[in-house]
Each structure stands twice: as C-alpha cells, then as structure tokens.
ROTOR-350055 format. One line per field, with one value per residue (C-alpha): x negated, y, z; residue in one letter. Coordinates in steps of 0.02 Angstrom, whole numbers. Each point is the difference from the previous one (the first is absolute). Last residue first. Example, Ala and Ser with C-alpha at 12.3 -4.5 7.8 and 13.67 -1.06 7.14 Angstrom:
BEGIN
xx (-684 69);
yy (-53 -172);
zz (357 33);
residu (S A);
//
This chain:
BEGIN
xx (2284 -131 -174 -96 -109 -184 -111 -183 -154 -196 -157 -184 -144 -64 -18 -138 36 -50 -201 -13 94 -79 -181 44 83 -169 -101 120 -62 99 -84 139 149 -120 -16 169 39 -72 137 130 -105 -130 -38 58 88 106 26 -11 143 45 89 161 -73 -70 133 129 -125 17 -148 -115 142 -71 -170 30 98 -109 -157 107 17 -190 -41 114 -101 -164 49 88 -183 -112 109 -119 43 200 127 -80 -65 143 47 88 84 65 31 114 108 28 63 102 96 8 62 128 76 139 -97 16 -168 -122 -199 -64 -178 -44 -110 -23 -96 52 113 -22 133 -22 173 60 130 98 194 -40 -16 -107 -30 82 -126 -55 12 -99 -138 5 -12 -147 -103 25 97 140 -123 -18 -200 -71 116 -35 -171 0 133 -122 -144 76 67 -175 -60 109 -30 -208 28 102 29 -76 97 32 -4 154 110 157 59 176 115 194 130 171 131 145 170 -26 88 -127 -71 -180 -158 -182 -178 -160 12 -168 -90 -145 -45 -186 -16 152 90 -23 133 35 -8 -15 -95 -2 -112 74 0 6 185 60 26 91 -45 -162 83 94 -141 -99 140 30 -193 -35 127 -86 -181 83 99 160 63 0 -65 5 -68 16 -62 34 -73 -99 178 68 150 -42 -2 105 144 -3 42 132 63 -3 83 127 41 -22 98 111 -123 -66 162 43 -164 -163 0 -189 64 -93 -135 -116 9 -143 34 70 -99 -26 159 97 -55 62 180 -3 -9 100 134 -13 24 146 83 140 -128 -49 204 -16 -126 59 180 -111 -91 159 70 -151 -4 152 -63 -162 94 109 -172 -96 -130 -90 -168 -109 -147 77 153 -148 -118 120 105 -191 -40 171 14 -201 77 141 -4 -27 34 -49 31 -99 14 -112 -13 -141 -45 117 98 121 81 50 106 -3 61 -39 96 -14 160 -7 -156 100 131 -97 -68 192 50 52 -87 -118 2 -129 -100 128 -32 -212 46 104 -142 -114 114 44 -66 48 -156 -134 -84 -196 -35 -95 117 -8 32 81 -115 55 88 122 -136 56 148 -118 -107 -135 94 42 43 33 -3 32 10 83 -25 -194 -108 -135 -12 -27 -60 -9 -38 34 -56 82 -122 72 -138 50 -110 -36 6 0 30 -62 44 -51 51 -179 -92 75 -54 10 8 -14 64);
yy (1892 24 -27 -126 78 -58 -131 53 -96 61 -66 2 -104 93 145 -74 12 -189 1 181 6 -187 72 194 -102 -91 163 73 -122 -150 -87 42 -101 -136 -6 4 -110 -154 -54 11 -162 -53 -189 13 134 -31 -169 21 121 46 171 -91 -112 155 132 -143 -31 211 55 1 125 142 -34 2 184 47 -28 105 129 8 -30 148 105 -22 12 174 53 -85 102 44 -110 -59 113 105 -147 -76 91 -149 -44 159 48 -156 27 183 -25 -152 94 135 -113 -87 168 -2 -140 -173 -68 -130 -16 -163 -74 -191 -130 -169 -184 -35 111 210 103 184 103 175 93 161 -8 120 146 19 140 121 125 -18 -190 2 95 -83 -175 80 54 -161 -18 -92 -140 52 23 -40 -139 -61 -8 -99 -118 -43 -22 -116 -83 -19 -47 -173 -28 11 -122 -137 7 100 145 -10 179 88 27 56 187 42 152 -22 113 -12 139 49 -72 -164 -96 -48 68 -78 78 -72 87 -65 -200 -70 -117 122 -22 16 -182 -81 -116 -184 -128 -111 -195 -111 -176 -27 -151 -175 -42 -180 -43 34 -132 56 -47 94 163 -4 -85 153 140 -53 -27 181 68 -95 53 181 16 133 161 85 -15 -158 26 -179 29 -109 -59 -116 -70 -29 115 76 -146 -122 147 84 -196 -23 163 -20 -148 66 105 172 75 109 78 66 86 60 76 -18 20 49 131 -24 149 -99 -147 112 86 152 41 162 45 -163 33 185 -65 -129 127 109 -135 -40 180 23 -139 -95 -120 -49 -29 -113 -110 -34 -61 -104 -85 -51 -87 -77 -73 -102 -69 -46 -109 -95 -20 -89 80 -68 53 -64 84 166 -60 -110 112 126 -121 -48 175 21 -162 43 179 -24 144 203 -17 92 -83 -23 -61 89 0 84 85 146 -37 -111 8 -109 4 -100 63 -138 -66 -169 -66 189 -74 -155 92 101 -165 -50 -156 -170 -11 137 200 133 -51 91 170 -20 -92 140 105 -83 -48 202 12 -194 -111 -9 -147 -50 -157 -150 -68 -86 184 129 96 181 147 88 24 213 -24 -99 -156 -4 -87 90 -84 166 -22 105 -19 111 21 111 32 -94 -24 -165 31 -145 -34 -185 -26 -177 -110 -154 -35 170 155 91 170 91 167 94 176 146 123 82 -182 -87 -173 -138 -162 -146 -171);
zz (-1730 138 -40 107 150 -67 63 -47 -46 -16 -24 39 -54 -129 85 132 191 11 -28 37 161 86 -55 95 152 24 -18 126 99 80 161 124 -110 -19 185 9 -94 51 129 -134 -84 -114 -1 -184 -59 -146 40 184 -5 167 7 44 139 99 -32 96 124 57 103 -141 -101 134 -37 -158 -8 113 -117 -133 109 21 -179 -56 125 -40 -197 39 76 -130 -126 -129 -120 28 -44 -125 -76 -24 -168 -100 135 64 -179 -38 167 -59 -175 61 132 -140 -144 120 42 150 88 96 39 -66 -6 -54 14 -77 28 -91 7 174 56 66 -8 57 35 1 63 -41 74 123 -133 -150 -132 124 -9 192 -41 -123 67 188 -91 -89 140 93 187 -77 -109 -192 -42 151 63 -169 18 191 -92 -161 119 115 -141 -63 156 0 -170 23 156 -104 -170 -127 -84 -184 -91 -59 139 -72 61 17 15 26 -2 59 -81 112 39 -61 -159 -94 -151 -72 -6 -66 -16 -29 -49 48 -126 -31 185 -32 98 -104 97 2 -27 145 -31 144 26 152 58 45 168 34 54 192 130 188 156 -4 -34 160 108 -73 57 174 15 -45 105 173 -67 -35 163 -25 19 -154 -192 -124 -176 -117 -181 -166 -163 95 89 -172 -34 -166 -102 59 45 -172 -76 136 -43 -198 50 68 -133 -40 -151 90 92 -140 -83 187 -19 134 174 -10 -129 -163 -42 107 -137 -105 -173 55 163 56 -75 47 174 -13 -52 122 136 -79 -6 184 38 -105 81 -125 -77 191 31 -159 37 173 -75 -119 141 86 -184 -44 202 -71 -161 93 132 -127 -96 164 90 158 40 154 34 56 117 84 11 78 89 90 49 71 112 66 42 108 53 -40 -168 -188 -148 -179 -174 -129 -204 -72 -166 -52 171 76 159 147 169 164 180 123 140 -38 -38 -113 -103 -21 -69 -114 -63 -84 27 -75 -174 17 -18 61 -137 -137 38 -8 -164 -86 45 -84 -168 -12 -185 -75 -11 -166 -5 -47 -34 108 126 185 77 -135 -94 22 -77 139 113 1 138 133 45 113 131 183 177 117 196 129 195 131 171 -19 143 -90 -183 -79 -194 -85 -200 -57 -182 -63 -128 57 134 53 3 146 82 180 9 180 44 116 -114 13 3 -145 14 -147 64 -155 42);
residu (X X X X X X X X X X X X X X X X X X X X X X X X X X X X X X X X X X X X X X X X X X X X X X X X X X X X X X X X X X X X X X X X X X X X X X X X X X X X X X X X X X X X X X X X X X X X X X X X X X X X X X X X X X X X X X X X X X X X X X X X X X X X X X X X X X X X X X X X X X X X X X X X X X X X X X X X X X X X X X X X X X X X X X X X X X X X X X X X X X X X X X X X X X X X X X X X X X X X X X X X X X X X X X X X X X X X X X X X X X X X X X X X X X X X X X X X X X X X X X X X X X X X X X X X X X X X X X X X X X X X X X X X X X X X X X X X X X X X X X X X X X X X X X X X X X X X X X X X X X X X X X X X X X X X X X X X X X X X X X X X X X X X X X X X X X X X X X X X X X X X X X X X X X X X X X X X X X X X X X X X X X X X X X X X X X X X X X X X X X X X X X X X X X X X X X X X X X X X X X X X X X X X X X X X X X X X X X X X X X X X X X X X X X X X X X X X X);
//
C-alpha cells in the first residue's frame, strides 16, 4: 500500500492496486461522522466509437449510450439498488460526464453493507429490452426539458463551437433520436469494455479504518471472477492545433426575456497528465481571477458601464485530452458583452504583468478557497481524478497555487488567450408575430 502524507492539512491517503486491476484511494479523516465514497469508470459521453471487449472492429454507439448506462445500473431483476442503499441508511446518486461515469453515496453507518451494495450494484449489470424500451421513454422526457433551458443550450452551443467535429458537441444525455436506437446489447457490450475493474477507480473519504476498509473491499473483489482485460481501443477525432476548424460566431432565437451571450475559448495545445495538469488549472484559474474575477479591474469596468451584471460568470474545463474557457451572462447588447469579453482576453497583459501585488492576493484567496473545500469529503472525492491527475490530489494545491509567477501566468495567457481560438454564441429573445 502506498501512504502519501500531507503535513499542512494534516492528512494521510493510503493507495493500492487490486489483484484485479482495481485502484483503491482512502482518505480517513478524523473528527468527521460521515463517510463518502465514489466508484468511477473511465468511460463517458465522447467514447461513443470503440472496440467492443472480446472483438476486433471498430463500432460506432448511439450519442448518450454512457449515460444511459450509469441510469440503467441502478436496476436488477428483483430490486432496485437505491433501495438497498436506503436499507442501509445511505444516500446514493450518479452522474455522467464528457469522459467518466461515477456512482457514489454518502452515510454515517452501516458502512461495510454500503461499500459492498455499491460494488456489487456496479459489477453486476442487468438489462433486458422490455427494460431499455421503458428507461427510453424517462431519458427522453430529460432530453427535452434540457433542450427547453436556454442555459443548457448555450452551453452546448459554445461546445459545438469550440468543437464541431468532435463527440463533445453531443449532449452527454444524448438525442431522443439516439437513444432510441440503443439496445441492450449495445449496453452489455459498453459495460464489458468500460467497466473492468483496471479501467476503474475506487475513492473512499470519512470516518473509517483503512486496513479494516481495505479488506472489506478486497474479499469483495476476490469473490468475484472478471475476464482478462482487453485494452481500449477508442476512436476520438483530433482537433485542429491552429483552430482553423472552429465555427466563429452562431445565434439562434429562443424564447427568453433578454439576450444570453456566451464567449468561449478552446484549449489548443495538449496538456500532460498528472502534476503538470494539475498546475495548469491552477494557473488558468489564478489568471482568470485576474482578468474577470469580482474584485478585477475589468469586472469593475463592465460592470460600472453596464456591459455585465450579476448574471456574468465564467468557467475553466479541464478533461483529459481537452480544455475549454467560457464566459456567459445575460445582456441587453450581445455584440457589446462580446466586444468587451474578447478585448479583455485578447489584451491580458494589462491585467496581469506587472501586478505581483493583485497576483499575491488572488493566490491567497484562492489558497482559502482549498483549504476551506479540504474540510468538506464531499469536495475531496469529486475533485479526484486520478486519471487525469495521477497521485496528485486537492491536498497539493496549494502549494502549487503559492508557487505561480507571473511569468507562469504570462506562458498559460499566450498559449490559450490566442484569437484563433475564441468564439462566440448568442440566444436571442424570438420575434413576436
């Protein structure tokens, strides 16, 4: 087992990897009632071309076939795992991403009964086409109440931007045409591929014993028999690296009250894995706290001008193999909000060389902010990626956080802050008749 301590927090993880190719991550945290664990596969909404387990050729899957599985796990032949969660005293959910799929629940008992409903519920699928047909219809109703949200669609609408000939433009739910023509044994065929124990990652957080925890969860994976591995095999076009292949400018009419505009910026260079991605969101946040956080020079600007209001946010996302920045708010004058965003990020220099004082202080709220999300388990398991990045974990941060340069902000800004890689999409208040 490998003990990793983290001095300032006073913390101890403790990892190992499973005879069966299982990663087991635990936190225990002292002082703490509550326990949290999170059982994730490297599988999400854009592995939707893939050789299937046991085969040779390449398949294409119906958009939304990920998600559709993470909803569709929860039910076997004579009971529902929610239930047993709730026997149990356990609160259980899921969720689906762009390239992970996660089952997790939170308890403050019972918590050997609860770890093993959760690898058992997980690693052991049951879909039949009578119970396919039916989820087709609960799925769809989703579908179309996130086609209806204006947000949601100008979401997407960036995405497909940034990103027009890559399965991230496809919403992780997927169509009600493409959910409509998934079977169950395109799930059976997702679920031997992506759901191996190698392929996967067990993070448990809380009040607990790791030696006790850990041999909970080995008898439980040594009692049951899983196939050889067989190696992914995915297919995920690239995108162009001078961002030639990004669509500019789209609007479409909606029927909102005011105009929503979006701003977005596609990460055009790969980012390594592991500690290097983990400082280069650190960097990418610290920057755009400079340029556009509530306290910056040009947040102040706009909103004294009434460019922006309280609606203006931005966000950094950061997967394996892609990164994006959007910057969204409600506004009277699209072209003006957009205008303004574009210039800010196209002239950060203003905002950021120089500033050794602002940068001091960003990186000092920041390092609260972490500190402050360190004391919550739930924070903990869901910024745990370990196969984005690696043995890094919240616990690192900060000290990444306090070793950032302006220098280091100044690389970040003029390898992603290029004009090429921005875009821009806008909902529009539909014309009355």
């Amino acid at each position: 087992m490998q003990v990793t301590n983290y001095d300032q927090f006073n913390e101890t993880s403790y990892q190992t990897k499973l005879d069966n190719g299982l990663t087991v991550t635990m936190l225990p945290k002292a002082g703490y009632h509550k326990t949290y664990a999170i059982f994730t596969t490297n599988y999400g909404s854009i592995n939707n071309t893939f050789v299937p387990a046991g085969q040779t050729e390449m398949q294409r899957f119906p958009d939304g076939i990920a998600h559709f599985l993470e909803h569709k796990m929860f039910e076997k032949a004579d009971h529902d795992a929610f239930q047993t969660f709730g026997k149990y005293g356990a609160s259980a959910n899921a969720f689906t991403s762009f390239t992970r799929t996660s089952y997790l629940f939170s308890a403050t008992r019972n918590l050997k009964e609860n770890l093993e409903t959760l690898l058992d519920f997980v690693q052991d699928p049951y879909f039949t086409p009578a119970t396919v047909d039916k989820e087709k219809g609960i799925i769809g109703q989703e579908i179309e109440m996130y086609d209806d949200d204006p947000s949601w669609r100008l979401y997407f609408g960036m995405i497909g931007n940034l990103y027009p000939n890559h399965p991230l433009q496809y919403d992780i739910a997927g169509t009600t045409d493409s959910i409509a023509k998934i079977t169950a044994d395109d799930l059976y065929a997702a679920y031997r591929t992506f759901y191996h124990p190698e392929n996967m990652t067990l993070f448990v957080v809380g009040k607990f014993d790791p030696d006790e925890v850990l041999s909970w969860i080995t008898a439980n994976q040594s009692a049951k028999t899983f196939d050889a591995f067989q190696p992914i095999e995915t297919k995920i076009p690239a995108t162009a690296t001078d961002g030639h292949d990004i669509i500019p400018y789209r609007s479409i009419e909606m029927p909102v009250a005011r105009a929503k505009s979006i701003v977005g910026v596609k990460g055009l260079m790969p980012i390594e894995s592991g500690l290097p991605a983990l400082k280069y969101r650190a960097g990418v946040n610290v920057l755009l706290e400079m340029l556009f956080g509530d306290t910056s020079q040009n947040y102040l600007r706009l909103y004294d001008q009434g460019i922006i209001d309280e609606s203006f946010g931005y966000d950094f996302e950061l997967q394996n193999g892609f990164d994006f920045l959007t910057f969204s708010g409600e506004t009277d004058d699209p072209a003006a909000f957009d205008a303004a965003i574009i210039d800010g990020l196209e002239h950060w220099q203003t905002a950021v060389l120089g500033q050794d004082e602002l940068l001091a202080t960003v990186k000092k709220e920041m390092i609260g902010r972490i500190v402050f999300m360190a004391n919550s388990i739930e924070a903990i398991a869901n910024r745990y990626d370990q196969n984005l990045f690696g043995q890094a974990t919240i616990f690192d941060e900060p000290a990444i956080i306090d070793g950032l340069r302006l220098e280091d902000l100044a690389t970040i800004a003029e390898q992603l802050l290029t004009s090429q890689a921005i875009s821009e999409y806008q909902i529009r208040p539909a014309a009355k008749n």
